[in-house]
C-alpha positions as CSV (number, residue, x, y, z in Angstrom):
1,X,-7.9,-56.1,-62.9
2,X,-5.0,-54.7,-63.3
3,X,-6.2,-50.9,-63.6
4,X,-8.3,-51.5,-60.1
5,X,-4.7,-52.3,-58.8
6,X,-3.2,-49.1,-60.4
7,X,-5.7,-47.2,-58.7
8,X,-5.6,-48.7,-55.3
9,X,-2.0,-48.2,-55.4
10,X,-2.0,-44.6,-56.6
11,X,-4.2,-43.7,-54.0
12,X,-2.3,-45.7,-51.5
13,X,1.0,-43.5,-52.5
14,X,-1.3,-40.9,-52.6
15,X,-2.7,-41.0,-48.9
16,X,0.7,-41.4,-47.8
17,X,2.3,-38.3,-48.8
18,X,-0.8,-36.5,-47.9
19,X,-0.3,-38.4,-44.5
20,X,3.6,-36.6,-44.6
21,X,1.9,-33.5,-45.3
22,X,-0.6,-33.5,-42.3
23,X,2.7,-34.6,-39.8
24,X,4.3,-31.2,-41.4
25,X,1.6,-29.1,-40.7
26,X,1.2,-31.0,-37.0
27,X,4.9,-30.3,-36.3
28,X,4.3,-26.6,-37.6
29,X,1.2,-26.1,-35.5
30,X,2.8,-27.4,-33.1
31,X,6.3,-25.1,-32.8
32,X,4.3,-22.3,-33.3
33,X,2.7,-22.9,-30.5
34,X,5.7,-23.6,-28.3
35,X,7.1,-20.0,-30.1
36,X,4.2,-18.2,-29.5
37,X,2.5,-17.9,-25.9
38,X,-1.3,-18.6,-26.6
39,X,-4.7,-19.0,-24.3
40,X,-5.8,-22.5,-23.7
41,X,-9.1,-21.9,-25.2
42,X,-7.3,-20.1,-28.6
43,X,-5.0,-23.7,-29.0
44,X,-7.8,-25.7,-28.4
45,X,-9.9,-23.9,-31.3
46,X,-6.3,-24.3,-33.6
47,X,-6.4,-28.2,-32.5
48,X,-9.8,-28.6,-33.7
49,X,-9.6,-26.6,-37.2
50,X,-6.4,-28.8,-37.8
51,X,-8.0,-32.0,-37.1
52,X,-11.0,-31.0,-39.1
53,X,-8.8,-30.4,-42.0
54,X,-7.5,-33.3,-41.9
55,X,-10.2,-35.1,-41.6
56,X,-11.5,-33.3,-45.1
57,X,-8.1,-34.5,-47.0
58,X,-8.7,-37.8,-46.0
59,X,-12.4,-37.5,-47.6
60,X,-10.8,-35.8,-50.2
61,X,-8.2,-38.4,-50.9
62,X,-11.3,-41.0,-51.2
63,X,-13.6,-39.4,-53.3
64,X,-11.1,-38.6,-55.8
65,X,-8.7,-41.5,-55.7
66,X,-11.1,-44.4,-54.4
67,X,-14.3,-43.5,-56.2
68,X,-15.9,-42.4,-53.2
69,X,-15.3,-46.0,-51.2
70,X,-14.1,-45.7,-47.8
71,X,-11.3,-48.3,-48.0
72,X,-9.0,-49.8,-44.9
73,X,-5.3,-48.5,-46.8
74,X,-6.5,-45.5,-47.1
75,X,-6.7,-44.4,-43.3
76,X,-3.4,-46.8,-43.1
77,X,-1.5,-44.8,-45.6
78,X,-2.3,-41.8,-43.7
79,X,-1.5,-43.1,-40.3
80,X,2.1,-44.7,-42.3
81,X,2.8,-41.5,-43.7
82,X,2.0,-39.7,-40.2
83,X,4.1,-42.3,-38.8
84,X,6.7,-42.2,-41.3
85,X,7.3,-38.4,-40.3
86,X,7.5,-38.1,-37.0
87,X,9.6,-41.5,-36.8
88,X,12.3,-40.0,-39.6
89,X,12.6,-36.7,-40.3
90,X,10.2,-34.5,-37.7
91,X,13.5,-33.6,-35.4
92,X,15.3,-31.8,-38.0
93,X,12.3,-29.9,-39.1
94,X,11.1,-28.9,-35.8
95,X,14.9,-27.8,-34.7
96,X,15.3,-26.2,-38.0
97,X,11.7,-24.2,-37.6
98,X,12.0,-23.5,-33.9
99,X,15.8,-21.6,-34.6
100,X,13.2,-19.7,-37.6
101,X,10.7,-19.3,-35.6
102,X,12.7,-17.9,-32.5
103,X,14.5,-15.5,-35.0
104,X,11.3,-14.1,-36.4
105,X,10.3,-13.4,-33.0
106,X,13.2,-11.9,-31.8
107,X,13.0,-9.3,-34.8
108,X,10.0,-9.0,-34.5
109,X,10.4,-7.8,-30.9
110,X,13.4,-5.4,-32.1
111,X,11.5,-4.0,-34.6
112,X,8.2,-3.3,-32.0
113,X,10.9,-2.0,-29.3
114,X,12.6,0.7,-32.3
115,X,8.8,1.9,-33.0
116,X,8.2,2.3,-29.3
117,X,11.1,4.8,-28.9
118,X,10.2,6.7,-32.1
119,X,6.8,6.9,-31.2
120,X,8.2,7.9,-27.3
121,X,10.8,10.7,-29.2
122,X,7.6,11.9,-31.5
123,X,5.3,12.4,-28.4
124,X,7.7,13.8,-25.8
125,X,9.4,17.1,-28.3
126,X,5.7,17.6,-29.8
């Protein structure tokens, strides 16, 4: 009895942090796309593979640490871990990434503006 409870617990703990895990890559997904100016159609495709994914660790997580049996606490540790996220820490990482994010972009557009006037130098004495 008491290793059945070791395992339901385990893969309680286990479906929460994995539940942490998919709020981090949702707040991720989702910065990038506030960064980064995408077609409808494109985000739509991105919300689908992420959902998928997700939907694969959660099959994951039961196989492995259920034996296979769909069980209620696993889908709540998830949603809890989900939850747990976004409710505690999800505004500092999203602040923190979007001031990354913003920063990559910006040298990223430097960087493309130097090449342009190297390549416009290259052409224009050639």
């Amino acid at each position: 009895m008491t290793g059945m409870i070791e395992q339901q617990s385990q893969a309680f703990l286990v479906s929460i942090l994995c539940g942490v895990a998919a709020g981090v890559v949702i707040g991720v997904i989702y910065e990038l796309k506030k960064v980064i100016k995408l077609n409808a159609a494109f985000i739509g495709v991105i919300d689908i593979t992420i959902w998928l994914a997700l939907c694969v660790s959660v099959v994951m997580v039961t196989y492995k640490y259920s034996s296979g049996n769909v069980r209620f606490y696993i889908f709540l540790g998830f949603l809890s871990g989900m939850g747990l996220y976004f409710s505690t820490i999800n505004w500092a990482v999203s602040r923190i990434l979007n001031y990354i994010l913003c920063m990559t972009k910006n040298a990223f557009k430097k960087v493309i503006f130097a090449a342009k006037k190297l390549v416009d130098i290259i052409c224009h004495k050639g």
